[in-house]
C-alpha positions in Angstrom: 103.7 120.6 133.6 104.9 122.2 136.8 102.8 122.8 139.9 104.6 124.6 142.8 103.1 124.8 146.4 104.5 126.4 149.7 106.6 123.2 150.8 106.9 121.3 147.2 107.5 122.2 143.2 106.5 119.2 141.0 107.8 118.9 137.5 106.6 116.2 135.1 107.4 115.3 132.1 105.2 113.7 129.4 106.0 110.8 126.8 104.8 108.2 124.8 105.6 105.4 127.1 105.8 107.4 130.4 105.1 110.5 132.9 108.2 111.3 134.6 108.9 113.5 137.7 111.1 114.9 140.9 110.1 117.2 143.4 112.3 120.0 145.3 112.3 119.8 149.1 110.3 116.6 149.4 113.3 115.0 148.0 111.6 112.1 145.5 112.1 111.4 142.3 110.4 108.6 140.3 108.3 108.0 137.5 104.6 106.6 136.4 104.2 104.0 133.7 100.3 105.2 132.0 100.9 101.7 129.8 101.0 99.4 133.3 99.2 102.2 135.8 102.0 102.0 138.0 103.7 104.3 139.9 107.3 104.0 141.9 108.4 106.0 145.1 105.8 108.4 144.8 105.1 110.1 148.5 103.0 112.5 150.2 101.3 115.7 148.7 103.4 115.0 145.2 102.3 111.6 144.8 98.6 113.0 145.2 99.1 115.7 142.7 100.8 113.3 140.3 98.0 111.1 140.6 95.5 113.5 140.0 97.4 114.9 136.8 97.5 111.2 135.5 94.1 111.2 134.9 94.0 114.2 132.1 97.4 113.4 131.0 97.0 109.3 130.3 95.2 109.4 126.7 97.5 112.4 125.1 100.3 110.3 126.9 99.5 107.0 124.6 99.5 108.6 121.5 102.0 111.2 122.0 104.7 109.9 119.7 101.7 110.2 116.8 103.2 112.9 115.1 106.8 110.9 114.5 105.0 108.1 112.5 103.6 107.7 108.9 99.4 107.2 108.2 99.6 103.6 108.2 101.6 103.5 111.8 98.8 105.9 113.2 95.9 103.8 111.8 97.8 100.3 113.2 97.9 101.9 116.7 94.6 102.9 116.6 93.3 99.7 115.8 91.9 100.5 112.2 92.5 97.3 110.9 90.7 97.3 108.0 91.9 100.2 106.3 95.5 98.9 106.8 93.6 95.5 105.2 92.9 97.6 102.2 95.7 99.3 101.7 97.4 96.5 101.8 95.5 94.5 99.3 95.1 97.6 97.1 99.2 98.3 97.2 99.1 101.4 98.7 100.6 100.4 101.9 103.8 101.7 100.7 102.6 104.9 100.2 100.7 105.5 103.3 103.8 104.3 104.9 105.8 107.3 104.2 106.3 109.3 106.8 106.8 112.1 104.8 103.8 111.8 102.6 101.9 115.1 102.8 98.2 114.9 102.7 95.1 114.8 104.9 93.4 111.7 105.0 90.1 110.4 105.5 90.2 106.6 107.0 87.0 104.5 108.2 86.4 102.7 111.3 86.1 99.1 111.0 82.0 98.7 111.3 82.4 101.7 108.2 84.5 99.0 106.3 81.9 96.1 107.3 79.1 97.9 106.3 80.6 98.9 102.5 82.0 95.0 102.2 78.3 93.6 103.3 76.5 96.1 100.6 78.7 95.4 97.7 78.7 91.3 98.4 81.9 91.0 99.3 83.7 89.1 102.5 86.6 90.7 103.2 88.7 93.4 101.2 90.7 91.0 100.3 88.2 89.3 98.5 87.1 92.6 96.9 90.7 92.9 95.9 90.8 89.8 94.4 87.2 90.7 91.9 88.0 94.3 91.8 91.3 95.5 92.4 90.4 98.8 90.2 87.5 99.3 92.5 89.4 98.8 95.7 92.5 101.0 95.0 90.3 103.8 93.4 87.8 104.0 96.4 90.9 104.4 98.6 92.1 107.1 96.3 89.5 109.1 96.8 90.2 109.2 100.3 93.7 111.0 99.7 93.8 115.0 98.9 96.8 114.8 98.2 99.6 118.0 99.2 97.7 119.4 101.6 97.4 118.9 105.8 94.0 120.6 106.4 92.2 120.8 109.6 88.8 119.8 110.2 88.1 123.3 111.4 89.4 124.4 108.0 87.9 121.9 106.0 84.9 124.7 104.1 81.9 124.2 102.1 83.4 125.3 99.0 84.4 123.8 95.8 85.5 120.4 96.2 88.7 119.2 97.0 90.7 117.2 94.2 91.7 113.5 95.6 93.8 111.3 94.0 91.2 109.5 92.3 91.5 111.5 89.2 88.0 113.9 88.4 86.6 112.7 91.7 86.6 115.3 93.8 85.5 115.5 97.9 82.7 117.8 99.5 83.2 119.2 102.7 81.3 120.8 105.4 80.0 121.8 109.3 77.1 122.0 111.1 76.6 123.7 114.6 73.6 122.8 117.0 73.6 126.5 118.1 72.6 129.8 116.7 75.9 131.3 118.0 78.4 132.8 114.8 81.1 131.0 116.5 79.6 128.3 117.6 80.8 128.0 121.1 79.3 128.1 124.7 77.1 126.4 126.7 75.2 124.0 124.2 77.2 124.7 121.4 78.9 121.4 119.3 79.8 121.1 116.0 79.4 118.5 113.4 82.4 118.1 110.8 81.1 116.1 107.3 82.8 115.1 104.1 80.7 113.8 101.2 82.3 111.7 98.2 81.5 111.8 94.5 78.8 109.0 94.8 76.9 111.0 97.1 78.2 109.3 100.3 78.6 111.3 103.5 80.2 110.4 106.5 81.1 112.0 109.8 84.1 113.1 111.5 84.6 111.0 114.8 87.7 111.5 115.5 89.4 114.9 113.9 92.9 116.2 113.5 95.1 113.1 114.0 98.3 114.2 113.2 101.2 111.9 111.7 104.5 112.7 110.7 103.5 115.1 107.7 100.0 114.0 107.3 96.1 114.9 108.9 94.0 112.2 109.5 90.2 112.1 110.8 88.8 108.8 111.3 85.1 108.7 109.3 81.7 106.7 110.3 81.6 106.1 106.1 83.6 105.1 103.6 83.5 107.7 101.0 82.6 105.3 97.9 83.2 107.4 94.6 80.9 107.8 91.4 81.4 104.1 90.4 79.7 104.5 87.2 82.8 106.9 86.3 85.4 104.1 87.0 86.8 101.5 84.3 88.5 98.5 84.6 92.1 99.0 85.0 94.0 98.5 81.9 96.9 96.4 81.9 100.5 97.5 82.7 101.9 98.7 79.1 104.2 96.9 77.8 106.7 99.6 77.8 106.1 100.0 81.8 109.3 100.5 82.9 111.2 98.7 86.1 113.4 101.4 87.0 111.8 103.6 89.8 111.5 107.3 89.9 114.6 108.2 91.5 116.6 106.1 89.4 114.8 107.4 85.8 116.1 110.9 87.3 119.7 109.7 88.1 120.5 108.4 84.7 118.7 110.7 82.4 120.8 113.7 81.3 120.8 117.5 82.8 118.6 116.5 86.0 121.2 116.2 88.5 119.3 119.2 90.8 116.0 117.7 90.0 117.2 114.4 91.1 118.7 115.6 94.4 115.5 117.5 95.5 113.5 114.1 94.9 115.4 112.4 97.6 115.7 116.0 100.3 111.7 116.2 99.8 111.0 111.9 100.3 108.9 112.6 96.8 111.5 109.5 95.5 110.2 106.9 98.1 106.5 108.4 97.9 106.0 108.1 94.0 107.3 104.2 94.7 104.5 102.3 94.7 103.6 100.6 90.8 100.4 101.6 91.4 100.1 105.4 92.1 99.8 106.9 88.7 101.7 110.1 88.4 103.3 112.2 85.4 106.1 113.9 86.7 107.4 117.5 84.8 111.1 117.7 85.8 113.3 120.7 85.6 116.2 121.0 83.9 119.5 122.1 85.7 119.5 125.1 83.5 116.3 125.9 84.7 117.4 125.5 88.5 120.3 127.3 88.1 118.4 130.1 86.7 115.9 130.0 89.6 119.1 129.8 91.7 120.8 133.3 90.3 117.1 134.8 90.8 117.3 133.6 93.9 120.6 134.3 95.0 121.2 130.8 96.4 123.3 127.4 96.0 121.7 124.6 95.4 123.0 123.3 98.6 120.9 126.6 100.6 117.6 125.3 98.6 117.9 122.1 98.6 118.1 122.3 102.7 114.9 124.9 102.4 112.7 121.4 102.3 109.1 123.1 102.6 109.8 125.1 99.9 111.5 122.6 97.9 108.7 119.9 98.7 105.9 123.1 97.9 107.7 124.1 94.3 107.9 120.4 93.6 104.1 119.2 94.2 103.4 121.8 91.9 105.2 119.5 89.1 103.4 116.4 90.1 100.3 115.4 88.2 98.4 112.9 90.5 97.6 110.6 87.0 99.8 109.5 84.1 99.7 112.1 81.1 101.6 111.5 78.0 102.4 114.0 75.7 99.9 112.8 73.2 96.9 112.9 75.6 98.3 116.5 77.0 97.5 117.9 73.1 94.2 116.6 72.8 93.2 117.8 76.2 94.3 120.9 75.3 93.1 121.0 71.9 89.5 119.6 74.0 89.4 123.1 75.8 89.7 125.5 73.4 93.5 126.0 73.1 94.3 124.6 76.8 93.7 122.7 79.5 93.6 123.1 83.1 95.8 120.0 85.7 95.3 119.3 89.1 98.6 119.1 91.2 99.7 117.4 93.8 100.0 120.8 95.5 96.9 121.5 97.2 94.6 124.4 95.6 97.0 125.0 92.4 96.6 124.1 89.5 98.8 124.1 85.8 97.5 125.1 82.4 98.3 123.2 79.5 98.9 124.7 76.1 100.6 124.1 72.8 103.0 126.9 71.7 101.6 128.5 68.4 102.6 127.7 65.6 104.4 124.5 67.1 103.7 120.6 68.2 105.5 122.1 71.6 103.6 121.6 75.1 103.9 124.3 77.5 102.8 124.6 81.1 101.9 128.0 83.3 101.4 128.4 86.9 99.2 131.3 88.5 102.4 132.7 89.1 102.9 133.1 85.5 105.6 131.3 85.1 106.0 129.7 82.1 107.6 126.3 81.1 108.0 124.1 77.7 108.3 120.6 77.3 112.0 119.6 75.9 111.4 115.6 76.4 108.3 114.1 76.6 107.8 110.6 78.0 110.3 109.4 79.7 108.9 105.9 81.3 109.8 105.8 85.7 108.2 103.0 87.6 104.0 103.1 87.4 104.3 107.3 85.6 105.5 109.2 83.2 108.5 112.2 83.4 108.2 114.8 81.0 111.5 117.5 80.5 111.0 121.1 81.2 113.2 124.0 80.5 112.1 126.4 83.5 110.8 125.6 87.1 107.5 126.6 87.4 106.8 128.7 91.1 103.4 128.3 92.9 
């Protein structure tokens, strides 16, 4: 911010832990502390101004260094400790600890959490844990939609957002307390809702934190999901493998590309945690390197393209484990195929079986067109199934 009179010019600098400043002519320099409300060799008309600017500036000053952290970071220095509580007793916490997860996020105040605990008998969510871990870990699922950063201004009344509760899906909506199209002026506010798949809505009271990758608004609510729709969690099959994601890609043949654009997205560290279910379709290097020649580019120019790397490779996330087996009959369910919800927001795969064949193939609505080569290979908590082309959003 500068601010320039006839005998001075003021420059000041914000940050997270301080304003700084130095004026021309006047011949000061110094710096305010908004953490301790100090200020150092401050003088005359500067030191007024400075003052005056501290007022507006103090708040956005605190939490300006939001944007470098991950979910659980913002929500500790906001003082929502009992959705860090949660997370932590559900296992999530390393997921929401990624800085690089990308997804918007709907956390509850504390009271929000009190109020849920009080009504379902429970203490503390450790306690909850402790009866119901399936219940606590899916109710904070369907707080995620996962691959998308949306806005509260953005957030529509349309068809409802998939969360990473599987089949549970999130309502969203607005209302203005004027007649105005736009909704602003004199007397004008707007109210920003989200409603859960138990029929639980809750306001916006804070909107459009922003973390690292992520968009969080703080809710009066917690968004409980249709609980008659969720079963026990079964128990980890016996096949459950203790080699992560990252390392099922290293060692398994013909994914070196695949493997590398795990680790230049963060998708490796976020697809950690034993319980986030997943099924992952990973391309083969033949199919990169055709994608590369229609491209015209090394794998070394795409791989340093992150968003589009991290966009292309949501699209072959499925936020739940699928084996090949289950893939068939939901296709065979549908007709002749299925549609997946992705971990990239608003897209969706179809699942088919190639005539004529026990062969699983996926298309995009870019119509491109994939088939499974290897099914089931076992990575941490999910499942990784071979394909032989990458599929585009």
């Amino acid at each position: 911010i500068t601010h320039s009179c006839a005998d001075y010019l003021v420059g000041l600098a914000l940050s997270s832990s301080r304003l700084s400043w130095s004026c021309t002519l006047h011949r000061c320099t110094g710096w305010i502390n908004p953490r301790k409300g100090t200020m150092q060799r401050a003088q005359g008309a500067a030191a007024a101004l400075l003052l005056a600017l501290l007022a507006a500036a103090l708040t956005h000053s605190v939490r300006a260094d939001e944007d470098d952290q991950s979910p659980l970071q913002v929500a500790r220095g906001r003082g929502l400790t009992a959705f860090i509580d949660a997370a932590t007793a559900a296992g999530l916490g390393p997921t929401l600890d990624n800085r690089r997860l990308k997804a918007t996020l709907f956390i509850p105040t504390n009271s929000a959490f009190a109020s849920t605990l009080a009504a379902l008998g429970q203490p503390s969510v450790q306690a909850l844990a402790a009866a119901n871990p399936g219940l606590l870990l899916a109710v904070l699922q369907h707080h995620v939609i996962p691959g998308a950063t949306i806005e509260a201004d953005d957030l529509e009344d349309r068809d409802p957002y998939a969360t990473l509760l599987p089949n549970q899906r999130l309502g969203a909506g607005s209302t203005c307390t004027c007649s105005r199209s736009n909704c602003r002026g004199a007397g004008c506010s707007r109210t920003y809702t989200v409603t859960s798949a138990g029929g639980v809505t809750a306001n916006i009271v804070t909107r459009d934190v922003e973390s690292d990758e992520a968009e969080i608004h703080i809710i009066d609510k917690v968004l409980l999901p249709d609980l008659a729709r969720i079963t026990p969690a079964p128990p980890s099959p016996p096949h459950m493998s203790s080699r992560t994601l990252s390392q099922a890609a290293a060692r398994a043949p013909g994914l070196t590309v695949f493997s590398a654009a795990l680790k230049a997205t963060g998708l490796d560290t976020a697809l950690t945690d034993p319980d986030i279910p997943y099924t992952i379709l990973a391309p083969t290097d033949a199919a990169f390197q055709a994608l590369l020649a229609s491209l015209g580019r090394t794998p070394e120019q795409l791989l340093a393209d992150t968003p589009l790397v991290t966009r292309v490779l949501s699209l072959h996330v499925l936020p739940q484990v699928a084996n090949a087996r289950e893939l068939v009959t939901r296709a065979a369910a549908g007709g002749a195929s299925a549609r997946l919800t992705t971990m990239l927001f608003g897209r969706l795969l179809t699942v088919s079986r190639v005539p004529g064949s026990t062969t699983l193939r996926f298309n995009s609505s870019a119509t491109t067109s994939a088939r499974v080569v290897a099914a089931d290979l076992v990575a941490g908590a999910g499942l990784v199934h071979t394909i032989d082309a990458v599929l585009l959003p």
